[in-house]
Short mmCIF file of the C-alpha atoms (twelve columns), coordinates in Angstrom:
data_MODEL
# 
_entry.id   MODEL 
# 
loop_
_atom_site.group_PDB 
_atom_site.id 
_atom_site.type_symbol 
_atom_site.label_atom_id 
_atom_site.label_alt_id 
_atom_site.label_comp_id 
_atom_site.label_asym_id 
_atom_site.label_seq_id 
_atom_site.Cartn_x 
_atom_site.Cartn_y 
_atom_site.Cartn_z 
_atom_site.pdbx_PDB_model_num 
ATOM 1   C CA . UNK A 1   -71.431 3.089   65.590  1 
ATOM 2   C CA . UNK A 2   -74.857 4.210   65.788  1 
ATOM 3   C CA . UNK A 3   -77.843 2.332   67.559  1 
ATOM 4   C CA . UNK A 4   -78.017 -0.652  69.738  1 
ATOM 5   C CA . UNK A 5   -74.405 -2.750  69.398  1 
ATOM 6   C CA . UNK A 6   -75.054 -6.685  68.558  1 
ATOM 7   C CA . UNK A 7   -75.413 -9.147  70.914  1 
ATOM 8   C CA . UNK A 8   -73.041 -11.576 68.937  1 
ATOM 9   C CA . UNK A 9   -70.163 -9.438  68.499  1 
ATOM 10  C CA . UNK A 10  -70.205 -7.960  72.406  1 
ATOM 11  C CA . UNK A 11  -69.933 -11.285 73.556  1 
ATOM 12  C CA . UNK A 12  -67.155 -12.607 71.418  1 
ATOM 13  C CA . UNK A 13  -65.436 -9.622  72.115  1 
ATOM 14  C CA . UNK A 14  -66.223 -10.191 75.771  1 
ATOM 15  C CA . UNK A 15  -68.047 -6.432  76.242  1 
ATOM 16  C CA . UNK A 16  -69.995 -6.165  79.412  1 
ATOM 17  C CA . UNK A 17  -73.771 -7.608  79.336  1 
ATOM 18  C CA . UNK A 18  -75.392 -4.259  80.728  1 
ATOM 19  C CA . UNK A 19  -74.258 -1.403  78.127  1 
ATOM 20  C CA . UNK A 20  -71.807 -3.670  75.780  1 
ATOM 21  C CA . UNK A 21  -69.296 -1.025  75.711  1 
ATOM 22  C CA . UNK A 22  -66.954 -1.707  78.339  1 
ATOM 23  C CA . UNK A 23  -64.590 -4.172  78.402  1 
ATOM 24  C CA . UNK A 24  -64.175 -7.362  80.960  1 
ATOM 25  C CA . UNK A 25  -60.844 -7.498  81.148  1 
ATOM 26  C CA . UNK A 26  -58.203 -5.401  81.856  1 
ATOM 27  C CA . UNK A 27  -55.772 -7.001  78.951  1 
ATOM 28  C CA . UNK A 28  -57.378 -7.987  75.779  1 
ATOM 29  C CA . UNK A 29  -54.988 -10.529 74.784  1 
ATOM 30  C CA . UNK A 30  -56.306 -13.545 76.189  1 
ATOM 31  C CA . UNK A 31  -52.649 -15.277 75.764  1 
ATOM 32  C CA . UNK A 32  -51.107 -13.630 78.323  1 
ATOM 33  C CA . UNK A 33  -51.697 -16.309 80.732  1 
ATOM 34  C CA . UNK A 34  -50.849 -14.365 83.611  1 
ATOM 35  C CA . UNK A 35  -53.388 -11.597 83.176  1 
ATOM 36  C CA . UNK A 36  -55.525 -14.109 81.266  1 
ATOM 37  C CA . UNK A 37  -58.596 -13.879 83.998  1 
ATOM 38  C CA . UNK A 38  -57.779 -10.668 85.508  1 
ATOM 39  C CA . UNK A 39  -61.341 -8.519  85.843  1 
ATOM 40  C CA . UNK A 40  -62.166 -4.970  86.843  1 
ATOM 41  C CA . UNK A 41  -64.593 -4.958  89.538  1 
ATOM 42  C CA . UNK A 42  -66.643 -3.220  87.429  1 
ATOM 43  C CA . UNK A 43  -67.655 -2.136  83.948  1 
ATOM 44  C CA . UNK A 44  -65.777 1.069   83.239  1 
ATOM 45  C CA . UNK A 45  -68.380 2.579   81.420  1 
ATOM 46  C CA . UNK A 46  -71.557 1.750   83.184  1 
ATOM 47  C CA . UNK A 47  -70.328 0.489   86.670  1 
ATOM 48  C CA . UNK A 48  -72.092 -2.820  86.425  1 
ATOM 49  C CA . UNK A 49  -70.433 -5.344  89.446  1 
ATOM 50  C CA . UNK A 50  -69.089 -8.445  87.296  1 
ATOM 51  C CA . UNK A 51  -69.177 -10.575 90.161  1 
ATOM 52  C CA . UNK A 52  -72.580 -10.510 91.551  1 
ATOM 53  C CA . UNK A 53  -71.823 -12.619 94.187  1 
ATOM 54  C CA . UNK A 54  -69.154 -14.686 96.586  1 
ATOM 55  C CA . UNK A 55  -68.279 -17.803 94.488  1 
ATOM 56  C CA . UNK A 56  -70.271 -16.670 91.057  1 
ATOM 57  C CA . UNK A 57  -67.675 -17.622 88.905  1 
ATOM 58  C CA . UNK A 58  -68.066 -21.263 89.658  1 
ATOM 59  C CA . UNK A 59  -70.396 -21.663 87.406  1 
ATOM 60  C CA . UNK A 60  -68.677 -21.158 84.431  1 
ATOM 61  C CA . UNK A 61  -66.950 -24.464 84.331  1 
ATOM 62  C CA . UNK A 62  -70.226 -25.959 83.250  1 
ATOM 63  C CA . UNK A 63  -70.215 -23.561 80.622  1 
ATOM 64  C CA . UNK A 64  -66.590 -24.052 79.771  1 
ATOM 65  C CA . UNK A 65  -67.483 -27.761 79.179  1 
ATOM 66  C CA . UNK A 66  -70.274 -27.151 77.152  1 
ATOM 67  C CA . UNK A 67  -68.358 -24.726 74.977  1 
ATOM 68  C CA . UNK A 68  -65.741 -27.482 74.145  1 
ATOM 69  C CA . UNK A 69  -67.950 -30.113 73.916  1 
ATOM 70  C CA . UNK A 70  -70.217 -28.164 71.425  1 
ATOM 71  C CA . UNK A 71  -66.519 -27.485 69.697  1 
ATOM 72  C CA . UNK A 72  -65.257 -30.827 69.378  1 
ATOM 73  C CA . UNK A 73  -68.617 -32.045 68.019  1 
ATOM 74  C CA . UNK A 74  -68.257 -29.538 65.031  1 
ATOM 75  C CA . UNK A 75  -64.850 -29.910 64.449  1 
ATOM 76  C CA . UNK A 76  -65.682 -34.074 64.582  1 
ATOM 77  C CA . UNK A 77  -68.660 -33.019 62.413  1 
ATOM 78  C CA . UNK A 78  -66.609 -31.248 59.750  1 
ATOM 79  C CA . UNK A 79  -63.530 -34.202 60.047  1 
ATOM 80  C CA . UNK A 80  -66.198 -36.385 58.968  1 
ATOM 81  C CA . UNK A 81  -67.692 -34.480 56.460  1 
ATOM 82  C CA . UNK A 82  -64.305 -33.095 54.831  1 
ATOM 83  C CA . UNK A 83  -61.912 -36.330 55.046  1 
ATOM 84  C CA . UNK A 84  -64.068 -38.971 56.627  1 
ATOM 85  C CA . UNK A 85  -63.034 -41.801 59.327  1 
ATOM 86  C CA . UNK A 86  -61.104 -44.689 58.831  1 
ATOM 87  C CA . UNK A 87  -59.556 -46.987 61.697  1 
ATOM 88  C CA . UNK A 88  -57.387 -48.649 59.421  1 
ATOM 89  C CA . UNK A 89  -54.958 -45.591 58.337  1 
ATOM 90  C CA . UNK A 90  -55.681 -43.735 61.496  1 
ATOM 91  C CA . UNK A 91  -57.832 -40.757 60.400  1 
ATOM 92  C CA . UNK A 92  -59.725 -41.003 63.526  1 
ATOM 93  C CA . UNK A 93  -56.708 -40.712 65.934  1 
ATOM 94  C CA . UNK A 94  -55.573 -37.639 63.216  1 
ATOM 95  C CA . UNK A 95  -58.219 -35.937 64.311  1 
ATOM 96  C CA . UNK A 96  -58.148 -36.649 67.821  1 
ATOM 97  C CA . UNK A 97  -54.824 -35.194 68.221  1 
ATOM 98  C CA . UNK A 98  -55.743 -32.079 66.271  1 
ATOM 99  C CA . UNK A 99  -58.696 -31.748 68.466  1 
ATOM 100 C CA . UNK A 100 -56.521 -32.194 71.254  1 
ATOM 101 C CA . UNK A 101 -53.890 -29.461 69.950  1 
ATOM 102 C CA . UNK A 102 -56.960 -27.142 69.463  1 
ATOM 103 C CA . UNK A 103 -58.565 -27.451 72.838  1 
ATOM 104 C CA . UNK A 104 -54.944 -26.399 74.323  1 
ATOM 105 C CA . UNK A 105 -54.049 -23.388 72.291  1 
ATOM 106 C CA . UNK A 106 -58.073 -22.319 72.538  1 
ATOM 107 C CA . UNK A 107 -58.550 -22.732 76.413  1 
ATOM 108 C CA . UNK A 108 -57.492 -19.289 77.016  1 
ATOM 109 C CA . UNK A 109 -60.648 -18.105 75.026  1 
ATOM 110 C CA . UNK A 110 -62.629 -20.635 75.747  1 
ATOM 111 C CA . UNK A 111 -62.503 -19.521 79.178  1 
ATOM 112 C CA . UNK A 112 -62.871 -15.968 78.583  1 
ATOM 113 C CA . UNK A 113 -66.200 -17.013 76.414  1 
ATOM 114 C CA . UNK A 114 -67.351 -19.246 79.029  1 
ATOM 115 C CA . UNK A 115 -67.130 -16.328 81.786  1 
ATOM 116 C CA . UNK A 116 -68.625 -13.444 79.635  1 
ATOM 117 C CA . UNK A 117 -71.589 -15.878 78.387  1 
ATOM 118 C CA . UNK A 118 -72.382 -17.076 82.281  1 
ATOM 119 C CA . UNK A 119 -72.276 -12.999 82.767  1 
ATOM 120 C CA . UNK A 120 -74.573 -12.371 80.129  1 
ATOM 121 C CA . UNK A 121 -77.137 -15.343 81.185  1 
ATOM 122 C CA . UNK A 122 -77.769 -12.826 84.360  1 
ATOM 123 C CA . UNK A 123 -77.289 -9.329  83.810  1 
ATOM 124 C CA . UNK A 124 -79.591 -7.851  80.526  1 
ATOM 125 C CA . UNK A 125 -78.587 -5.260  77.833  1 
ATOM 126 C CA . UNK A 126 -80.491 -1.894  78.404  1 
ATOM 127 C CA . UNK A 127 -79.797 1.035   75.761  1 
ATOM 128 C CA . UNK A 128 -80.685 3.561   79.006  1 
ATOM 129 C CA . UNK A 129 -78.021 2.056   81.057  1 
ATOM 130 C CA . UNK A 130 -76.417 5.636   82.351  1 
ATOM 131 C CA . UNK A 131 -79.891 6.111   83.857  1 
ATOM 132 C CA . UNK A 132 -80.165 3.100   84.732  1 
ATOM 133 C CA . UNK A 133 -78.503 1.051   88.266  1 
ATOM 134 C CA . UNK A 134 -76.780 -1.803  87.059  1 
ATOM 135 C CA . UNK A 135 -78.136 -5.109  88.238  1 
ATOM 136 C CA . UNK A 136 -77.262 -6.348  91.609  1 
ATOM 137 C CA . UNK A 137 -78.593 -9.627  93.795  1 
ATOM 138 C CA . UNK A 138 -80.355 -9.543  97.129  1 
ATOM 139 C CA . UNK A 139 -77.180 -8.753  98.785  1 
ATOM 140 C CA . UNK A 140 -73.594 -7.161  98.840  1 
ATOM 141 C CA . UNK A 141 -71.149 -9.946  98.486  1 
ATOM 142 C CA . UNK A 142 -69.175 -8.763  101.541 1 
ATOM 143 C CA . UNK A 143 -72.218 -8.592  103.478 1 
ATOM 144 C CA . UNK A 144 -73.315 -12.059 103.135 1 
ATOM 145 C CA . UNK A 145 -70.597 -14.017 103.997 1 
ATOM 146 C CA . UNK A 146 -69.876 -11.634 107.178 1 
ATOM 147 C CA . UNK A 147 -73.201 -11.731 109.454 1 
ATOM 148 C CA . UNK A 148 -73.949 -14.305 111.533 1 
ATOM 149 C CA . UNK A 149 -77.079 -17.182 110.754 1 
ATOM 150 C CA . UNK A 150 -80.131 -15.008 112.408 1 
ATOM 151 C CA . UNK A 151 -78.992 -11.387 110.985 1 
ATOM 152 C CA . UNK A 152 -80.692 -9.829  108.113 1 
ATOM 153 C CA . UNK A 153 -78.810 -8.524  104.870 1 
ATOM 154 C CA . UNK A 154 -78.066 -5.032  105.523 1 
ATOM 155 C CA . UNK A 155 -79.769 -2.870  103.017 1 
# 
């Protein structure tokens, strides 16, 4: 694959933000619930820190939500479109329950999606990442929750 790989297709196949060649998680079958969020510290390939700081991945239950939200609109979008509504022989609660069944079996992803998209809203592609350090914040993780109130970061 020659040139600059697509933003689109790193990030649904959850590819790291900085060089979008290495992958974000160790097992790439996001089914196997028990491995389902496990993370290198870093990218294999260009040693970019996927948690940039204490408590980082909090934020990707607002993105989670957002994600299923914007997926039950289009799915209630193409109900409506494709079969319609109808109260009186239950189409409506049809298509909640499929909705429902959907969200379930699709969570794994969805949170997978949710974690390499909050990822990606931080930490930019660059095509000279091996020259390049890999994006950090103003501090080292272990650092900051360590000193006391008056010390500076260590730098």
């Amino acid at each position: 694959m020659a040139g600059k790989p697509g933003f689109w297709w790193s990030l649904m196949t959850q590819k790291c933000p900085h060089c979008r060649k290495g992958s974000m998680f160790t097992d790439p079958n996001p089914w196997h619930l028990k491995t389902m969020l496990k993370m290198p510290a870093r990218c294999p390939e260009c040693s970019q820190l996927f948690e940039l700081e204490v408590g980082f991945w909090y934020g990707t239950a607002y993105v989670s939500y957002a994600l299923t939200v914007l997926f039950s609109a289009i799915s209630f979008v193409l109900w409506l479109l494709t079969i319609g509504f109808s109260l009186s022989d239950h189409r409506f609660y049809w298509w909640l329950g499929i909705n429902g069944v959907l969200l379930l079996v699709l969570q794994p992803w969805f949170m997978r999606l949710s974690r390499a998209l909050y990822l990606y809203f931080f930490v930019s592609y660059s095509e000279d990442y091996k020259n390049e350090a890999p994006k950090t914040f103003d501090y080292k993780s272990e650092d900051y929750f360590l000193r006391e109130e008056g010390d500076k970061p260590k730098v």
